[in-house]
C-alpha positions as CSV (number, residue, x, y, z in Angstrom):
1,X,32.5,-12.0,-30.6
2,X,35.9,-11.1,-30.8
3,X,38.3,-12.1,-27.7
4,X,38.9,-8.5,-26.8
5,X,35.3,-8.2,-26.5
6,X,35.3,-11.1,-23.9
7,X,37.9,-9.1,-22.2
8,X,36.3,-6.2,-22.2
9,X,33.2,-7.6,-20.3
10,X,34.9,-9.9,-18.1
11,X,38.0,-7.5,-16.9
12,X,35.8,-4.1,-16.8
13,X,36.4,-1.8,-13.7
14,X,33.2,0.1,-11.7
15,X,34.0,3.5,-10.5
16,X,31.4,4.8,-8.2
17,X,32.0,8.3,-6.7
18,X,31.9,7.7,-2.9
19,X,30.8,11.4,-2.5
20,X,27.9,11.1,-4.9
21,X,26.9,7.5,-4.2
22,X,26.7,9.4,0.1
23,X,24.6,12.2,-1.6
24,X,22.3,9.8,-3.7
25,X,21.5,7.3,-1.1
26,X,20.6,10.3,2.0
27,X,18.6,11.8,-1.5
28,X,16.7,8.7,-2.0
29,X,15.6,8.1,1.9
30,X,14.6,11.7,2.2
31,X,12.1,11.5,-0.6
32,X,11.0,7.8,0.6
33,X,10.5,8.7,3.7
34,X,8.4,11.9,2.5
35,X,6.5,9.3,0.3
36,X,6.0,7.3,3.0
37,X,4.0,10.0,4.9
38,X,2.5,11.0,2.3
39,X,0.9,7.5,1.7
40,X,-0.1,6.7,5.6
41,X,-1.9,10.2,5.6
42,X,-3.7,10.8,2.2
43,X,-3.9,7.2,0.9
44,X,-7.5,5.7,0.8
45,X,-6.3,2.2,1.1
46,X,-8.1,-0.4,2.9
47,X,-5.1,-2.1,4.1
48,X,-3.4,-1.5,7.4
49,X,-0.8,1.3,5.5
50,X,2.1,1.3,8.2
51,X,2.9,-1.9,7.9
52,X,2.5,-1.9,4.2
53,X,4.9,1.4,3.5
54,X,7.3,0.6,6.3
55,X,10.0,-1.1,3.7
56,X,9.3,2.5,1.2
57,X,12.7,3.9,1.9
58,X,14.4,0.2,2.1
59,X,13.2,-0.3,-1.1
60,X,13.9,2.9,-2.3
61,X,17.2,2.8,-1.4
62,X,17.9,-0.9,-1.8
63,X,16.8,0.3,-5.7
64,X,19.6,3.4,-5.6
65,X,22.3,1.2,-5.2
66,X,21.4,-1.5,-7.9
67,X,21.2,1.4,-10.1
68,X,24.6,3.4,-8.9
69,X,26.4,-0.4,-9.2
70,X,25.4,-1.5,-12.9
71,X,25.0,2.2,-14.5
72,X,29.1,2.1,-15.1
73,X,29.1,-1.8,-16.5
74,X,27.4,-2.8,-19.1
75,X,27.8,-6.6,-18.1
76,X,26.3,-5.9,-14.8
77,X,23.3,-4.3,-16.7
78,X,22.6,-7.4,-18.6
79,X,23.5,-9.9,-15.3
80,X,20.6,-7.7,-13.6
81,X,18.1,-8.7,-16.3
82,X,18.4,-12.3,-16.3
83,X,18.8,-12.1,-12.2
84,X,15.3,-10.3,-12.2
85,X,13.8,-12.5,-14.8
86,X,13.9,-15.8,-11.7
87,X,13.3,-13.4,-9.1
88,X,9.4,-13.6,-8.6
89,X,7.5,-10.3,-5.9
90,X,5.0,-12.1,-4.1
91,X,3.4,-8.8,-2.3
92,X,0.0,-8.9,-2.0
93,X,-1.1,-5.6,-4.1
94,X,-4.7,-5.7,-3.8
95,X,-5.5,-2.2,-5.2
96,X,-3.4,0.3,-7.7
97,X,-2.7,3.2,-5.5
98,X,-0.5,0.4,-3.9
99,X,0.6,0.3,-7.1
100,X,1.5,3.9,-7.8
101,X,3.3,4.5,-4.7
102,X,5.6,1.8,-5.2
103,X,6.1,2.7,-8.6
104,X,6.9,6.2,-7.1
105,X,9.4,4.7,-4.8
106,X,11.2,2.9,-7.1
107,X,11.5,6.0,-9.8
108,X,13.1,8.0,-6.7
109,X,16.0,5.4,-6.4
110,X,16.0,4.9,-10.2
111,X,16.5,9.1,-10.6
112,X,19.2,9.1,-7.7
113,X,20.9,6.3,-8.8
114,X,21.7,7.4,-12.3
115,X,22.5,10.6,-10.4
116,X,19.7,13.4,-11.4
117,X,19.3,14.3,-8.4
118,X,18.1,17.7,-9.2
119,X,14.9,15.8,-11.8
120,X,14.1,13.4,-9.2
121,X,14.1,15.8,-6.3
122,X,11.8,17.8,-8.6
123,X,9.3,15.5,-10.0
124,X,8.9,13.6,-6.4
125,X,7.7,16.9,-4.9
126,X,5.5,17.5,-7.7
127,X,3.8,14.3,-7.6
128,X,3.9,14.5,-3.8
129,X,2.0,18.3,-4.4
130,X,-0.4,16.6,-6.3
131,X,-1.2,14.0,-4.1
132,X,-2.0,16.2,-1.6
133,X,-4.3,18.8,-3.6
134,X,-6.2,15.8,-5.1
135,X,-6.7,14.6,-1.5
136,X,-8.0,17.9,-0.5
137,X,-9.9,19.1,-2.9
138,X,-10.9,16.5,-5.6
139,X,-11.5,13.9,-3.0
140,X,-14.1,16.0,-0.8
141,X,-16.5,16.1,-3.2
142,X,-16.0,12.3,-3.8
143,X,-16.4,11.9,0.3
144,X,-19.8,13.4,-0.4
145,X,-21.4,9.7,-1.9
146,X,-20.1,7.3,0.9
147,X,-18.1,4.4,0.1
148,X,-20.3,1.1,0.6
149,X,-18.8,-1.5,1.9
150,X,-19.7,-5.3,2.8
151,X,-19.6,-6.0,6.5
152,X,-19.6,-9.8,7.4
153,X,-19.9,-11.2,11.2
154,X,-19.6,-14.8,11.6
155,X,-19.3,-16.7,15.0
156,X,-18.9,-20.5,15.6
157,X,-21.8,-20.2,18.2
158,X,-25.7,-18.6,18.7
159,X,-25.6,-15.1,18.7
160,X,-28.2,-13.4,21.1
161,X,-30.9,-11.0,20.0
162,X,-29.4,-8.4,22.8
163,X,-25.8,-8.3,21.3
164,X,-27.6,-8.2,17.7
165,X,-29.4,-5.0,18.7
166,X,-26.0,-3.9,20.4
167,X,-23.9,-4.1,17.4
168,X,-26.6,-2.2,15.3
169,X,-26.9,0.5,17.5
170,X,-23.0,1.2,18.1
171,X,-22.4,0.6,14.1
172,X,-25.1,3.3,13.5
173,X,-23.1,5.8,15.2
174,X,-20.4,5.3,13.2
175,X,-21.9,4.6,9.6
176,X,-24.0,6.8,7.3
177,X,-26.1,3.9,6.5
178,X,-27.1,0.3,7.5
179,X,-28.6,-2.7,5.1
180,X,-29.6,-6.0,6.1
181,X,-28.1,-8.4,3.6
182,X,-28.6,-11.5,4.9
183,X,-28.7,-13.9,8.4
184,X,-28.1,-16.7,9.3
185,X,-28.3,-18.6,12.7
186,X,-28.0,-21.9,14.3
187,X,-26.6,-23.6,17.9
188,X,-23.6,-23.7,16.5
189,X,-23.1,-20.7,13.8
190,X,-24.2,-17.5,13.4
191,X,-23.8,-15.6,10.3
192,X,-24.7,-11.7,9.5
193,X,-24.1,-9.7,6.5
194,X,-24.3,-6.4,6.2
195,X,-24.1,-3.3,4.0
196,X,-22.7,0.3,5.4
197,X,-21.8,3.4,4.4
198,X,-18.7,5.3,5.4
199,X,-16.8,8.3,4.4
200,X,-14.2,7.9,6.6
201,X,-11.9,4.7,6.3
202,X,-10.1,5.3,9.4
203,X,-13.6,4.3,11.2
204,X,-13.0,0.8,10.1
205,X,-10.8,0.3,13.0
206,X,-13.2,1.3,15.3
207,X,-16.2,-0.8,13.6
208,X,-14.0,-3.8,13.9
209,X,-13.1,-3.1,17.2
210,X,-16.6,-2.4,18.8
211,X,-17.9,-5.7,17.2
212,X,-15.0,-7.7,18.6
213,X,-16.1,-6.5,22.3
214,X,-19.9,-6.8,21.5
215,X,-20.0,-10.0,20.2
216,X,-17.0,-11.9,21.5
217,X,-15.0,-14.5,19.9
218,X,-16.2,-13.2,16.3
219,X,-14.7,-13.4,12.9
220,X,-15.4,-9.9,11.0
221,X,-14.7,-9.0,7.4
222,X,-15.0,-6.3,5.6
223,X,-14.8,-5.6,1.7
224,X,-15.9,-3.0,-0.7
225,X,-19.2,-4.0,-2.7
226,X,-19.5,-7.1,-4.5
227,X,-16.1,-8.4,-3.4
228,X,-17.3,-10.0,-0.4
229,X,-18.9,-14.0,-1.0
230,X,-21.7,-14.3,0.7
């Protein structure tokens, strides 16, 4: 390489537009922030969603201003790759609609960033519009076979037959369908496994919390079929 090359790379400049790096970073945390909702209201995830979509427009914007910084150096550019090649994402993605909205997110900061604001404003609404017509109408005839799940109750003491019976009768209100799996009990441990039907994740939240105050002191799990070791 010749030594003008070096110079080139080591004394280039980066203009960034203040006005249009403004406009792309208030862009990019609109359209996270819409993703955002759009993934706590119409996602299907098991996880607990707020907590896992409450760094969507950091990330979103955190990727706008990579983007905006390296587009005008090309030394930059090739500093980012080997800076991402050691840097190792240790977020626990446990199913690919995680996935997709992240992948989403990031596409919003890569389009505002480059400065297509216009594209990315564009395709984030029409992948937002399908979200939301798959959710209500492709899902609800998915809703119609329940979702069966694995439900696990462990205690490190004797469970009684009255908060047995309890527990069954309060999870029957709130399930389309109970199946004995498997028990276990001793003085000191107690173990139940279940199988139930839902078509309604957000009753999850109220399963585990009316087991908690039935049987006190208990460790419950939950896990879609055959992902739960029993």
């Amino acid at each position: 390489m010749k030594n003008q090359d070096y110079k080139f790379f080591l004394n280039e400049t980066i203009q960034v537009d203040i006005i249009s790096f403004i406009i792309s970073l208030i862009t990019v945390a609109v359209l996270s922030a819409f993703i955002q909702i759009f993934y706590i209201k119409f996602s299907t995830s098991l996880s607990n969603r707020h907590d896992f979509s409450k760094n969507f427009v950091v990330l979103g914007i955190a990727t706008c201003i990579v983007i905006m910084i390296v587009k005008n150096s090309l030394a930059l550019s090739l500093g980012l790759v080997g800076a991402l090649s050691i840097v190792r994402f240790r977020a626990a993605i446990k199913e690919p609609e995680e996935l997709v909205f992240l992948f989403l997110i990031i596409a919003a900061g890569l389009g505002a960033g480059s400065g297509q604001i216009q594209i990315t404003t564009i395709g984030v609404i029409f992948s937002l519009f399908i979200i939301f017509v798959y959710s209500k109408f492709f899902r609800k005839s998915n809703l119609e076979n329940s979702e069966t799940l694995n439900l696990s109750v462990s205690k490190n003491n004797f469970i009684k037959d009255e908060q047995i019976e309890k527990m069954i009768n309060n999870l029957k209100k709130v399930t389309d369908q109970i199946d004995f799996v498997s028990m276990s009990r001793k003085k000191d441990s107690t173990n139940i496994n279940l199988e139930i039907k839902i078509k309604n994740f957000e009753k999850l939240i109220q399963i585990t919390n009316n087991i908690e105050k039935d049987i006190e002191d208990s460790k419950v799990i939950v896990a879609r079929n055959n992902d739960l070791a029993l």
